[in-house]
PDB file with one MODEL, atoms N, CA, C and O in Angstrom:
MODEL        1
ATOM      1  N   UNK A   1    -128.498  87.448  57.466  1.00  0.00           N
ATOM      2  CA  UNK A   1    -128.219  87.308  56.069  1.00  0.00           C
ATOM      3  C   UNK A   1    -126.739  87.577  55.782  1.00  0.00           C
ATOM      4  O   UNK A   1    -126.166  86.933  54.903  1.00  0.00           O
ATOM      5  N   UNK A   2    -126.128  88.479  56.473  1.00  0.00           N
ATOM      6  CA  UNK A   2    -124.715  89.034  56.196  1.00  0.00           C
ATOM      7  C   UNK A   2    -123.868  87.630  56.695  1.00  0.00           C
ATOM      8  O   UNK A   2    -122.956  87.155  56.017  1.00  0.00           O
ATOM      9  N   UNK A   3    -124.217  87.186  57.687  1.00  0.00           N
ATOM     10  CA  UNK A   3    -123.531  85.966  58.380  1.00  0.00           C
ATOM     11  C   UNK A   3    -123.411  84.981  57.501  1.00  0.00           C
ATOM     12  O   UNK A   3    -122.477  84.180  57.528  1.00  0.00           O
ATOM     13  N   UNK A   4    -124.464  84.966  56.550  1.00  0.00           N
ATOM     14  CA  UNK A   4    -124.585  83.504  55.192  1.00  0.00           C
ATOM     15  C   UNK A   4    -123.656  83.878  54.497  1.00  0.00           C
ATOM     16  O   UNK A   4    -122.590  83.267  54.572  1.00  0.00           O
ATOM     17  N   UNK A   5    -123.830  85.245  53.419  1.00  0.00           N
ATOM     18  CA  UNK A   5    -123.071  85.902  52.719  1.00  0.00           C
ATOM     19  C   UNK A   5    -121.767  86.099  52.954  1.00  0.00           C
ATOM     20  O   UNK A   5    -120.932  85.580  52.213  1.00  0.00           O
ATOM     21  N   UNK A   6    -121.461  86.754  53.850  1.00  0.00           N
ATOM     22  CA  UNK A   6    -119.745  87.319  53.953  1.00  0.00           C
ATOM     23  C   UNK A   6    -119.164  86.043  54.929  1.00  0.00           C
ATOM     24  O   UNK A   6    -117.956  85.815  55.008  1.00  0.00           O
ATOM     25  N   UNK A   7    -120.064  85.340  55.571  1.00  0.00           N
ATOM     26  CA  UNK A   7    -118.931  84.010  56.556  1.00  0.00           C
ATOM     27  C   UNK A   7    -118.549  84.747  57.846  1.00  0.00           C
ATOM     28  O   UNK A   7    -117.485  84.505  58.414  1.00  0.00           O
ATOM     29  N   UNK A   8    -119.745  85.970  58.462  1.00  0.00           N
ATOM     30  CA  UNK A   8    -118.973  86.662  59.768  1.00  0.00           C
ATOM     31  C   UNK A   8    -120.260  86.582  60.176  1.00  0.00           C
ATOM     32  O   UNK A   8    -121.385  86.629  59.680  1.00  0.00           O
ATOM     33  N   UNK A   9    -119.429  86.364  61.892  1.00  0.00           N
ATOM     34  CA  UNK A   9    -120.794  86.016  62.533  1.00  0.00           C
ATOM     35  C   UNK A   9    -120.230  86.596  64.189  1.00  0.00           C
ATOM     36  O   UNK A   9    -119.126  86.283  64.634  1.00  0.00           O
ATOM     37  N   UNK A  10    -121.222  87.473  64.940  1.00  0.00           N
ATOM     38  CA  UNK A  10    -121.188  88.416  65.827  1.00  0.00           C
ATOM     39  C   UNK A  10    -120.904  87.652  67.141  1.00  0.00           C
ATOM     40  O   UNK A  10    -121.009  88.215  68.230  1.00  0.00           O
ATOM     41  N   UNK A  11    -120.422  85.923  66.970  1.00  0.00           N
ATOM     42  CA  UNK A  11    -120.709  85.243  68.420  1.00  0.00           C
ATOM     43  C   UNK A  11    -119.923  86.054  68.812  1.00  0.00           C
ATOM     44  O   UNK A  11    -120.605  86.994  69.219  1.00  0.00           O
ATOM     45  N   UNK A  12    -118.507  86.355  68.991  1.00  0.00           N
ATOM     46  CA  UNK A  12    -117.217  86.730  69.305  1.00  0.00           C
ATOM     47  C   UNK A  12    -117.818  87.929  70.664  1.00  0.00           C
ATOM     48  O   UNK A  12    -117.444  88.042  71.831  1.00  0.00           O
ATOM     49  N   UNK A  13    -118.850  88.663  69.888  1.00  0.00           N
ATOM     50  CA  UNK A  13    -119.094  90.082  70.453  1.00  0.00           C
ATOM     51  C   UNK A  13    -120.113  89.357  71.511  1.00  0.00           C
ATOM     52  O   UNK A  13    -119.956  89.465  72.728  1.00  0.00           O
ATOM     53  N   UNK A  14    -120.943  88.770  71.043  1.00  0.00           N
ATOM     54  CA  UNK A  14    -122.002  88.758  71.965  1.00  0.00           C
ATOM     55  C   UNK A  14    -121.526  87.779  73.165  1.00  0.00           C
ATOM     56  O   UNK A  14    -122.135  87.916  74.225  1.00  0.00           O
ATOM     57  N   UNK A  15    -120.606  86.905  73.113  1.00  0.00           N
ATOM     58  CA  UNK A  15    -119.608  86.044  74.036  1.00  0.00           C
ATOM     59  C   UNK A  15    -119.293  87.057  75.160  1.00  0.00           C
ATOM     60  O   UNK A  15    -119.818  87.144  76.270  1.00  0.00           O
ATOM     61  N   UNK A  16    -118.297  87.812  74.600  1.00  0.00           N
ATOM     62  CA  UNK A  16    -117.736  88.901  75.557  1.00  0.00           C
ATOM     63  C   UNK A  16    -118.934  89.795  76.015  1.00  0.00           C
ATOM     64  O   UNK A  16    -118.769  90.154  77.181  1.00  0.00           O
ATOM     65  N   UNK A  17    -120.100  90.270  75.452  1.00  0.00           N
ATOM     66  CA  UNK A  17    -120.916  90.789  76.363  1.00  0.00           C
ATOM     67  C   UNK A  17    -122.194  90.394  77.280  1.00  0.00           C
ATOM     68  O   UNK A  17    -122.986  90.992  78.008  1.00  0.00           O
ATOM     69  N   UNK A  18    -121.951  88.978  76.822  1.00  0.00           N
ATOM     70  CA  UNK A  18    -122.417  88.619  78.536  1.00  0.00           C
ATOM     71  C   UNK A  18    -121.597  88.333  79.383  1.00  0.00           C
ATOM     72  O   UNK A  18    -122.037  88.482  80.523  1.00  0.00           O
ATOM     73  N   UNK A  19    -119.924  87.753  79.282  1.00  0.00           N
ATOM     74  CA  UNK A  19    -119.248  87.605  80.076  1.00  0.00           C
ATOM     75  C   UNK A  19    -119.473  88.944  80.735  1.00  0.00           C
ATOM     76  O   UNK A  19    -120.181  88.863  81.739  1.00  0.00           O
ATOM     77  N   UNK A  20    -118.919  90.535  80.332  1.00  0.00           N
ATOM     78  CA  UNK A  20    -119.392  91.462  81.056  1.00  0.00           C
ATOM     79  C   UNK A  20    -120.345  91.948  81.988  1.00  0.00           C
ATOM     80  O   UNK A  20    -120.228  92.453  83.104  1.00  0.00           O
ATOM     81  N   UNK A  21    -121.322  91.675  81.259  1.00  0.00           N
ATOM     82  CA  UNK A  21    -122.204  91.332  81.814  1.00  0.00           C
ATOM     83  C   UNK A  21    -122.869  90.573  83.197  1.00  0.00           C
ATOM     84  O   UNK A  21    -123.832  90.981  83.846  1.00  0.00           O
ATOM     85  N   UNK A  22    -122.093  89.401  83.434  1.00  0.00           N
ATOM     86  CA  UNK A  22    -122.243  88.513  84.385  1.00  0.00           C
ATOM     87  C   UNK A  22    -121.532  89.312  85.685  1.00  0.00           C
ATOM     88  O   UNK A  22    -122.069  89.529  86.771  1.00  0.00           O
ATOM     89  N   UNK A  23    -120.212  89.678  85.281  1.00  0.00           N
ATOM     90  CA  UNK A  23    -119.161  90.234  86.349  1.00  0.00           C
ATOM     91  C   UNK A  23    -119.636  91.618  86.546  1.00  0.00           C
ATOM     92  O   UNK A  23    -119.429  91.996  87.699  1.00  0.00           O
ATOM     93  N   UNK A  24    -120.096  92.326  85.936  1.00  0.00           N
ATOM     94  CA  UNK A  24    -121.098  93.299  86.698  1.00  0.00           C
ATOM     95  C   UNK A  24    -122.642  93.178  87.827  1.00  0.00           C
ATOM     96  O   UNK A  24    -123.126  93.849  88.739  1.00  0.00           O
ATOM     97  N   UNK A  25    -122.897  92.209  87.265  1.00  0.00           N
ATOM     98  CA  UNK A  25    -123.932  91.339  87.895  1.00  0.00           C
ATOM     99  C   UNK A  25    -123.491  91.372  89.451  1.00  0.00           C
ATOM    100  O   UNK A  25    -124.065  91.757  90.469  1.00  0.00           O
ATOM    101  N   UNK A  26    -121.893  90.651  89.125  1.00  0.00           N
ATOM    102  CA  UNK A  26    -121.617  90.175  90.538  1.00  0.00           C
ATOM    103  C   UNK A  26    -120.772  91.378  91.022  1.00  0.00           C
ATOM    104  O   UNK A  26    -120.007  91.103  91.947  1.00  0.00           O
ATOM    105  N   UNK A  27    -120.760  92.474  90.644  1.00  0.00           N
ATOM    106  CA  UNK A  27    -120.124  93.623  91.336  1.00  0.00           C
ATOM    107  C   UNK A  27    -120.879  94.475  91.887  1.00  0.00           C
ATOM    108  O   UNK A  27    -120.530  95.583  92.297  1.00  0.00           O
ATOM    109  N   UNK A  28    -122.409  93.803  91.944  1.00  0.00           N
ATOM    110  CA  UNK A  28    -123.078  94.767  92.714  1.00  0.00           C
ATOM    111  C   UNK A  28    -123.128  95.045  94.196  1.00  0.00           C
ATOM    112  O   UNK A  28    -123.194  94.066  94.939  1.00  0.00           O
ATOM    113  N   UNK A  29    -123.102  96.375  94.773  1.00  0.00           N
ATOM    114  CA  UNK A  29    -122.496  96.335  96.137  1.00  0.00           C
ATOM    115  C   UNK A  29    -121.003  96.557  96.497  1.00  0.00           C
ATOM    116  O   UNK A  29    -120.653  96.826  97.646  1.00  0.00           O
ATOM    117  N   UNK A  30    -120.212  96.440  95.542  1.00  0.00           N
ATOM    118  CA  UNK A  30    -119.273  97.341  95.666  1.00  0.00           C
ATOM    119  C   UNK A  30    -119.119  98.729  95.672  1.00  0.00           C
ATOM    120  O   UNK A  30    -120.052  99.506  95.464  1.00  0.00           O
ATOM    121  N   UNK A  31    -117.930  99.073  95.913  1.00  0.00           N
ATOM    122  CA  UNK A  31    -118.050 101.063  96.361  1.00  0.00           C
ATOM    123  C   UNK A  31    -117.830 101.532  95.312  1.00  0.00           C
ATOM    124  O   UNK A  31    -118.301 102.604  94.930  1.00  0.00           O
ATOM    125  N   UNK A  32    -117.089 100.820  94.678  1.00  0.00           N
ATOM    126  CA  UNK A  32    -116.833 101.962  93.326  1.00  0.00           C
ATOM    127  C   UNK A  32    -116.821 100.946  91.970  1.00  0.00           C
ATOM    128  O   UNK A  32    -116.602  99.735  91.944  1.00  0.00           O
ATOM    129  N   UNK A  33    -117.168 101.966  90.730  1.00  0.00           N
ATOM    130  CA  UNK A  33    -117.031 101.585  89.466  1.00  0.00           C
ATOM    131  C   UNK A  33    -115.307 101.484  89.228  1.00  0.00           C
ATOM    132  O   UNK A  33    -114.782 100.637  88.505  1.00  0.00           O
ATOM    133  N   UNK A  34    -114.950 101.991  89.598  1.00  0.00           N
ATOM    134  CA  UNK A  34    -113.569 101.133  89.255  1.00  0.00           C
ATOM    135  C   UNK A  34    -112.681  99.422  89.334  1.00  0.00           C
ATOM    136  O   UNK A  34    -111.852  98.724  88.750  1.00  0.00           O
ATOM    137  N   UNK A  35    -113.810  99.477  90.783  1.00  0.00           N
ATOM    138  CA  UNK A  35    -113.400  97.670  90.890  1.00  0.00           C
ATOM    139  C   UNK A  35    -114.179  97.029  90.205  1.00  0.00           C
ATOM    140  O   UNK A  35    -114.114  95.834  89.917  1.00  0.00           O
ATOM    141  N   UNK A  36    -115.328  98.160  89.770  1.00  0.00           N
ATOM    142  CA  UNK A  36    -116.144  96.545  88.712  1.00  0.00           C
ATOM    143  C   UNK A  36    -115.055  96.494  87.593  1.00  0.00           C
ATOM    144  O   UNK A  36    -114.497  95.400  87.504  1.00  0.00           O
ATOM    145  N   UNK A  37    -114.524  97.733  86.476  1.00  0.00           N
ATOM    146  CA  UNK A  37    -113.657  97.692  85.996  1.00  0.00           C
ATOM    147  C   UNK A  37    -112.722  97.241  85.936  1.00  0.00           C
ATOM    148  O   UNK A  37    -112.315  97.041  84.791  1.00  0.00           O
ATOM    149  N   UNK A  38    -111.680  96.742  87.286  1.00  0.00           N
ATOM    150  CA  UNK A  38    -110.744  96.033  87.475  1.00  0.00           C
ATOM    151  C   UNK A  38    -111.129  94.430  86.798  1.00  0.00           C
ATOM    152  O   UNK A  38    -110.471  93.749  86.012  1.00  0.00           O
ATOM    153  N   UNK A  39    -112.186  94.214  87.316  1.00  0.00           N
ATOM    154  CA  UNK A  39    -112.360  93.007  87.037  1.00  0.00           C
ATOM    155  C   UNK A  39    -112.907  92.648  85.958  1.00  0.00           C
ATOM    156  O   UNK A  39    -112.974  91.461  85.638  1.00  0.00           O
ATOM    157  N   UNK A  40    -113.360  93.576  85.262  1.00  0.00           N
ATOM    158  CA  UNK A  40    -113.895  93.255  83.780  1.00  0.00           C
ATOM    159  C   UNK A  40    -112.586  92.529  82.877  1.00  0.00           C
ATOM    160  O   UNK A  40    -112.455  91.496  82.220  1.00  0.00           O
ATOM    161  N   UNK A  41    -111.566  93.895  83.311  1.00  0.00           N
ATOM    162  CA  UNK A  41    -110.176  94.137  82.968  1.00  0.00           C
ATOM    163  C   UNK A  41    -109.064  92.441  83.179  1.00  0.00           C
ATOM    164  O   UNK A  41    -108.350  91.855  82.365  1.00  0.00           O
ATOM    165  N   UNK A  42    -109.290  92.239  84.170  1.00  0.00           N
ATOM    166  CA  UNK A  42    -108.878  91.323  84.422  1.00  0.00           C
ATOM    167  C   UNK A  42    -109.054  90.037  83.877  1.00  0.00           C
ATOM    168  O   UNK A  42    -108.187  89.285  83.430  1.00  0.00           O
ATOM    169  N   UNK A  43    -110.548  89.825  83.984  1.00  0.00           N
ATOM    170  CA  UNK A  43    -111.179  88.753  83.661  1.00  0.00           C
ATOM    171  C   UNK A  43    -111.175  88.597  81.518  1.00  0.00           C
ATOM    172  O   UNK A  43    -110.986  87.604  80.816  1.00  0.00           O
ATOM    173  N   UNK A  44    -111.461  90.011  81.143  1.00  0.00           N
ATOM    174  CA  UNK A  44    -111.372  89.748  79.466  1.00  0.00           C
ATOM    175  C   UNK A  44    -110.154  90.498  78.908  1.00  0.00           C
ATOM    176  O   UNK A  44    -110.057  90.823  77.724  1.00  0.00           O
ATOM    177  N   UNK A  45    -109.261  90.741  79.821  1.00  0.00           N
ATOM    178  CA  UNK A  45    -107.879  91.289  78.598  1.00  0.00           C
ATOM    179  C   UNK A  45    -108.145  92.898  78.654  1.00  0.00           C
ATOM    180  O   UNK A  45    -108.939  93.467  79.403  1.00  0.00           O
ATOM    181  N   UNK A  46    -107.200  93.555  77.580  1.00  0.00           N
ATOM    182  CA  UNK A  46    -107.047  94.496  76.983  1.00  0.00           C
ATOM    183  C   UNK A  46    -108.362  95.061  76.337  1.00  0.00           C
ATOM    184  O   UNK A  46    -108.542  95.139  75.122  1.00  0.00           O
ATOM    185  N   UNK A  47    -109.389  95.502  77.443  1.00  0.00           N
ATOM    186  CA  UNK A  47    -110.681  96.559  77.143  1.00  0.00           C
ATOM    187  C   UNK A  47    -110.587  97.778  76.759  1.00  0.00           C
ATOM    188  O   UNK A  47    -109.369  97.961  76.765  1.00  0.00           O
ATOM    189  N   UNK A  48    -111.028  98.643  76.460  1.00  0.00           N
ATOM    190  CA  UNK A  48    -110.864 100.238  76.669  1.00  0.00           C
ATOM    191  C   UNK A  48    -112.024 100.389  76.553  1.00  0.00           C
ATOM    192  O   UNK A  48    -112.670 100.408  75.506  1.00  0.00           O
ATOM    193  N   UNK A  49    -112.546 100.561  78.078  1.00  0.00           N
ATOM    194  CA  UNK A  49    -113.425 101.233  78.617  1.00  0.00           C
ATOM    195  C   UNK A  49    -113.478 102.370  79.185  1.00  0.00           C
ATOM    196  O   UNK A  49    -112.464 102.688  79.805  1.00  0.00           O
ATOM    197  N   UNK A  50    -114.436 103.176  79.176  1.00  0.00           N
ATOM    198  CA  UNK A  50    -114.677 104.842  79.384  1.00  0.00           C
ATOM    199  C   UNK A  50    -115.906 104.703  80.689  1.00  0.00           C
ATOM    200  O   UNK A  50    -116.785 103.841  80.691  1.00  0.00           O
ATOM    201  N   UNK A  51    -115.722 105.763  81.760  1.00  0.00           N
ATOM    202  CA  UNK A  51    -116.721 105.809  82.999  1.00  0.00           C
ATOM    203  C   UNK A  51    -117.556 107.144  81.983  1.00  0.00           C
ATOM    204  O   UNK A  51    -117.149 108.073  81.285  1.00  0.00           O
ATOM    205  N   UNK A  52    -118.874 106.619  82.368  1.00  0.00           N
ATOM    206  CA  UNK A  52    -119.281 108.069  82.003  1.00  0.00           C
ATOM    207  C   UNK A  52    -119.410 109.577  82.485  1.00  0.00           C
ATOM    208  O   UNK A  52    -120.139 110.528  82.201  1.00  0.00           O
ATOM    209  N   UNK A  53    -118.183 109.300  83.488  1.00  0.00           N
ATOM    210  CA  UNK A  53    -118.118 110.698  83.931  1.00  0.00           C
ATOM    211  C   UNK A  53    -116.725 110.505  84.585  1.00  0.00           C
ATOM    212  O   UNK A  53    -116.026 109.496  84.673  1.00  0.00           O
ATOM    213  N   UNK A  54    -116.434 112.428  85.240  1.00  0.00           N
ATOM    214  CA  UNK A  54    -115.299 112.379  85.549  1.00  0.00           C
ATOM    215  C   UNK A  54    -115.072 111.822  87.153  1.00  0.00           C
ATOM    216  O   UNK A  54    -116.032 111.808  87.923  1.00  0.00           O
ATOM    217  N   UNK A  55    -114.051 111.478  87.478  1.00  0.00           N
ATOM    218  CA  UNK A  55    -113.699 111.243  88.569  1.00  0.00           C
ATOM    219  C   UNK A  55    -113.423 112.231  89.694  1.00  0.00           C
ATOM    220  O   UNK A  55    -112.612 113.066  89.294  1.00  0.00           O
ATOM    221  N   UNK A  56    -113.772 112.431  90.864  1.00  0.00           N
ATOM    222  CA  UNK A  56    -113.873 113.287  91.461  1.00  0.00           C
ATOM    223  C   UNK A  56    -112.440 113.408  92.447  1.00  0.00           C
ATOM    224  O   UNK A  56    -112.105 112.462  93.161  1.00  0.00           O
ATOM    225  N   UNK A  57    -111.983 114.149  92.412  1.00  0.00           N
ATOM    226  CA  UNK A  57    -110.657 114.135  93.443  1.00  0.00           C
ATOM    227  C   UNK A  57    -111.053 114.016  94.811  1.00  0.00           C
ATOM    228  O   UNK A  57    -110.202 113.990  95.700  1.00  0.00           O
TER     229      UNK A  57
ENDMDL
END
């Protein structure tokens, strides 16, 4: 209803989260959450994404 009314419509978001989506897909089997990250990074621009935890030295 908001999409009729105001003229905004969520493709934008839901675009980018299956692209994410997909490239996690295909990062399975890698060693670390950081290279899936790299490539999120890579592949959609300027993200700011958070790991849910800390990194271990």
């Amino acid at each position: 209803m908001a999409s009729i009314e105001l003229g905004v419509s969520n493709g934008r978001v839901e675009g980018l989260n299956t692209k994410i989506r997909s490239i996690i897909a295909r990062c399975y089997g890698l060693h670390s959450a950081e290279a899936t990250l790299a490539l999120v990074m890579l592949s959609c621009g300027p993200i700011d994404l958070k790991l849910p935890y800390e990194r271990a030295s």
